[in-house]
C-alpha angles and dihedrals in degrees: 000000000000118000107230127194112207111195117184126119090216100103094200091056100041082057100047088048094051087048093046090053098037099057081047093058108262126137110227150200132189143211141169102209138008108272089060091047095053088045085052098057122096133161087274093062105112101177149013124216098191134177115216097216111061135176113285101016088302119154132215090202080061090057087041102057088040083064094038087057092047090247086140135055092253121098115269096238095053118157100258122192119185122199136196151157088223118071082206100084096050100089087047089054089053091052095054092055105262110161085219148005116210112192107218136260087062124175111259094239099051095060096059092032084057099040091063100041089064088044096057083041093059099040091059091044086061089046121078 
């Protein structure tokens, strides 16, 4: 089972995610702004499901580049999703190394089909 971190201050969206993933067969976590999130990683997370615009000004990418320098317990390379309503910020997500940016609205099963695609993906990159 991957351990998933869902980041996004929309209470009706965390809780739909976590229900999506779940009934997919993902283990999650959730959390509304980016301190938590941080306090949440481990080196079991094995993935981030972030949304770029968070309560109080507050940026996903930041949280994304923090990973990405190894300011958090997670692994570096974690699988990183971004998501966001405006198709603007997705060149600046690639840039800070998300693995993928999802516009929303997504379809719901894109995001789990995707999810563990990256996360296959991943796993034979760390087996040779």
């Amino acid at each position: 089972m991957s351990n998933i971190i869902v980041v996004d201050d929309d209470p009706t969206n965390i809780t739909l995610t976590r229900l999506l993933l779940e009934l997919d067969g993902f283990s999650v976590a959730t959390c509304f702004d980016i301190p938590s999130a941080k306090t949440s990683a481990d080196a079991s997370t094995d993935a981030f499901l972030i949304d770029c615009h968070l309560a109080r000004g507050a940026s996903g990418i930041d949280l994304l580049r923090d990973i990405r320098r190894g300011s958090t317990a997670a692994e570096q390379e974690v699988v990183v999703i971004i998501t966001s309503g405006d198709y603007r910020r997705e060149s600046e997500a690639s840039e800070a190394g998300a693995d993928m940016f999802l516009l929303k609205p997504y379809p719901p099963e894109s995001l789990s089909e995707n999810l563990a695609k990256l996360l296959e993906f991943k796993k034979g990159k760390h087996v040779e």
